[in-house]
C-alpha positions in Angstrom: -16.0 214.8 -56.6 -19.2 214.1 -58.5 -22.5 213.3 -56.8 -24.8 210.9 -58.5 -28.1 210.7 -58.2 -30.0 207.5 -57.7 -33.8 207.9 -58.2 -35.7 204.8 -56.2 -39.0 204.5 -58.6 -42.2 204.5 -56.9 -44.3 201.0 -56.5 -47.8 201.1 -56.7 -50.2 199.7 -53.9 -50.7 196.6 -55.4 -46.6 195.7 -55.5 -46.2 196.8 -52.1 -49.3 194.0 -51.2 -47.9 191.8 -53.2 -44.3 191.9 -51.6 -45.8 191.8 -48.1 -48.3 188.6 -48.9 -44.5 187.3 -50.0 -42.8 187.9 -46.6 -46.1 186.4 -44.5 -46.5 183.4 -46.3 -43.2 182.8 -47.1 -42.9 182.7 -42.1 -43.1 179.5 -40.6 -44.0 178.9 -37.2 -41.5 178.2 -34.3 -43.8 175.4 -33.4 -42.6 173.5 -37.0 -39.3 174.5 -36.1 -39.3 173.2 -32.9 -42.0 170.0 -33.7 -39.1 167.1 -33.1 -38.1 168.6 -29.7 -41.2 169.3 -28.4 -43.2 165.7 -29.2 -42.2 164.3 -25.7 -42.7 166.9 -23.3 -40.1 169.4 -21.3 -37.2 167.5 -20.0 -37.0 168.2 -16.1 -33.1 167.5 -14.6 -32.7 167.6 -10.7 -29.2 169.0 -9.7 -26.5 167.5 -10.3 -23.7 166.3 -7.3 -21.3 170.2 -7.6 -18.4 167.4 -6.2 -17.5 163.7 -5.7 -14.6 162.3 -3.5 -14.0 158.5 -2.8 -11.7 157.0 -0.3 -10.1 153.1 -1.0 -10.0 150.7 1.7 -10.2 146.9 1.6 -12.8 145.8 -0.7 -14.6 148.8 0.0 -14.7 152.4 -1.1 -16.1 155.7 0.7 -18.1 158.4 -1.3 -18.4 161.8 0.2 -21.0 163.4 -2.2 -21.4 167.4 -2.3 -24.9 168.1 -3.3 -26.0 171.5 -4.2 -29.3 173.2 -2.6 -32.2 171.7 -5.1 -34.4 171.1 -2.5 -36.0 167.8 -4.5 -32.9 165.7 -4.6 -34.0 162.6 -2.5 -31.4 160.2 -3.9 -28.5 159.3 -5.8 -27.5 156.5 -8.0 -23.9 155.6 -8.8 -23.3 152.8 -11.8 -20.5 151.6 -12.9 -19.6 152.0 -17.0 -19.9 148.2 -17.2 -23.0 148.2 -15.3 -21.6 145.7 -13.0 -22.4 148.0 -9.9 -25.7 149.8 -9.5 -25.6 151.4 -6.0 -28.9 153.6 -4.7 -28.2 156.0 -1.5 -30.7 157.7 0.1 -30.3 161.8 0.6 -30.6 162.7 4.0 -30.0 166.1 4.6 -28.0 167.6 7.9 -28.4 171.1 7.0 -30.6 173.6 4.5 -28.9 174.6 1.6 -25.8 172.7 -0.2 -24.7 169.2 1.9 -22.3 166.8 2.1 -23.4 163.1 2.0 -21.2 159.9 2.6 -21.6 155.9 2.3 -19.5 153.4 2.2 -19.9 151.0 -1.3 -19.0 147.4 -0.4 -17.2 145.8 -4.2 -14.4 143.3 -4.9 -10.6 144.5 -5.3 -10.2 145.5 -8.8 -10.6 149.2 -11.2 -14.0 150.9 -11.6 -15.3 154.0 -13.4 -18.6 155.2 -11.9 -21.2 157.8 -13.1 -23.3 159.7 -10.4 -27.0 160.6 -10.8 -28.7 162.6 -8.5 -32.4 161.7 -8.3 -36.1 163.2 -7.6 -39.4 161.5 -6.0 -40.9 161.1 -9.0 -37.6 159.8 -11.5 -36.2 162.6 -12.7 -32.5 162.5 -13.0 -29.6 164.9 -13.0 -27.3 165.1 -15.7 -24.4 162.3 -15.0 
């Protein structure tokens, strides 16, 4: 098997500068990456319900709500898809940690589709 020999010829000091100026001018900031995402501000989510359950009776319905242990979840918001029903329930919790809330939600006979946000003091919602 023959060997061949590759000879790498040297650069001069003033290519070697002149690649490197290349590479650092040619870097952008993550900040002009990032510009369009970062015009409003963070994006704070409270945590969302881990579980929802709901019971039918006779033009009502029970929730039982399982809320995980994000201490700042004060209440919860539960819309319909039509927005036909907006419902706001305070979170009162029994115990530290994850809990279990239920309220009844008084509507007219018929098929619904609800989302659930979970909500903090100052507006910040969970993902739905």
């Amino acid at each position: 098997m023959m060997m061949m020999n590759f000879k790498i010829p040297k650069m001069k000091k003033w290519a070697w500068l002149i690649i490197f100026s290349a590479i650092v001018v040619g870097c952008e900031t993550n900040r002009e990456t990032f510009e369009d995402f970062v015009r409003e501000g963070e994006t704070i989510y409270v945590g969302a319900a881990d579980t929802v359950l709901v019971g039918s009776g006779f033009d009502k319905l029970r929730f039982w709500v399982a809320i995980n242990a994000d201490p700042k979840i004060k209440k919860g918001i539960i819309i319909s898809t039509d927005n036909s029903i907006n419902h706001e329930f305070d979170v009162e919790r029994k115990q530290n940690g994850s809990d279990t809330i239920t309220f009844d939600l008084e509507i007219p006979e018929g098929e619904y589709t609800f989302g659930l946000y979970m909500m903090d003091a100052a507006g910040n919602t969970s993902v739905r």
